[in-house]
N, C-alpha and C positions, 0 to 999 in steps of 0.2 A: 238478701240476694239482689233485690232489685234495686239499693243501694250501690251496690257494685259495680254491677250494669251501666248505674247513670255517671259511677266517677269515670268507668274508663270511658265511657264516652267524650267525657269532660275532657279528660285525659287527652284522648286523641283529638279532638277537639283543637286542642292547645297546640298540641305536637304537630298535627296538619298548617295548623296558623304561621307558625315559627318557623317549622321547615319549608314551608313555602314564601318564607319572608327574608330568611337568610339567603338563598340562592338573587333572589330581588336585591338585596344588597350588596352580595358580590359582585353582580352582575352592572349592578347603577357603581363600584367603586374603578372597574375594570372602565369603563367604558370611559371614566373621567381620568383616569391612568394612561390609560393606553395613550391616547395622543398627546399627550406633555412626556412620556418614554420616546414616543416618536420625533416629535418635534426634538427635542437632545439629540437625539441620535443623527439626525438631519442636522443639524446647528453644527456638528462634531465631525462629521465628513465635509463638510461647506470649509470648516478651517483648517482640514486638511490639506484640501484638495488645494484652497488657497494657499496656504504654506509651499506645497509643493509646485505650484506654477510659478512663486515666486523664485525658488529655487532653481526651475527649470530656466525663467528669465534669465539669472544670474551666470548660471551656468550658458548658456547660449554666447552672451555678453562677452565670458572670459573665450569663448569659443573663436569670437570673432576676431577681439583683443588680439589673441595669440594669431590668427591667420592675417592679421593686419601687421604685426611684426616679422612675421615671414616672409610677406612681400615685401616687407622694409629691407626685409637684410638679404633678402637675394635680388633687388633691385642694383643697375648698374651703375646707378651713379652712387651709393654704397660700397659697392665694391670697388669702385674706382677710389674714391675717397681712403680704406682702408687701405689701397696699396699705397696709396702716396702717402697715408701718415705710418703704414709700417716700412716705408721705402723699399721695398721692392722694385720696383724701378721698372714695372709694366712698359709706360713710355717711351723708354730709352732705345737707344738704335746699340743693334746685338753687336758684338764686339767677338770676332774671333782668336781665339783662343789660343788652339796649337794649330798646324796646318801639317798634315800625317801625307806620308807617302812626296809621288813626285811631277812638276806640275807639268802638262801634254804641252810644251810647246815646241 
């Protein structure tokens, strides 16, 4: 009996050792995890966020693009220009037409 006695002592012994060795080792694997998870995870919104400002650049650009061809085309010497090459004949001195009714002299 007192064989017993001394194995489970042994026993726990052991099992106190290990289980208090495993938690120490999960604990030393976490701590060497954790910030290389983090770091990624940081390195991974950094080139998002990059991508997306470069986008937003981009878009800004065509923004501008477009509001600098609007005042192109609604400037007056454009539009002067478009009537003289569609001939319309803005310039011209107005030319009456019919002459209605009768005249008060």
């Amino acid at each position: 009996m007192i064989d017993n006695v001394q194995d489970e002592t042994v026993k726990a012994e052991k099992h106190g050792f290990l289980g208090s060795l495993i938690p120490l080792v999960i604990m030393g694997l976490l701590v060497c995890i954790v910030p290389v998870y983090m770091q990624n995870c940081i390195n991974s919104l950094y080139g998002t966020y990059y991508g997306l400002r470069e986008k937003a650049n981009l878009l800004n650009r065509e923004i501008l693009l477009q509001e600098f061809e609007i005042n192109k085309l609604t400037s007056l010497e454009y539009l002067a220009d478009f009537a003289e090459s569609a001939e319309l004949g803005l310039y011209d001195v107005p030319m009456k037409i019919m002459v209605t009714g009768e005249s008060n002299e």
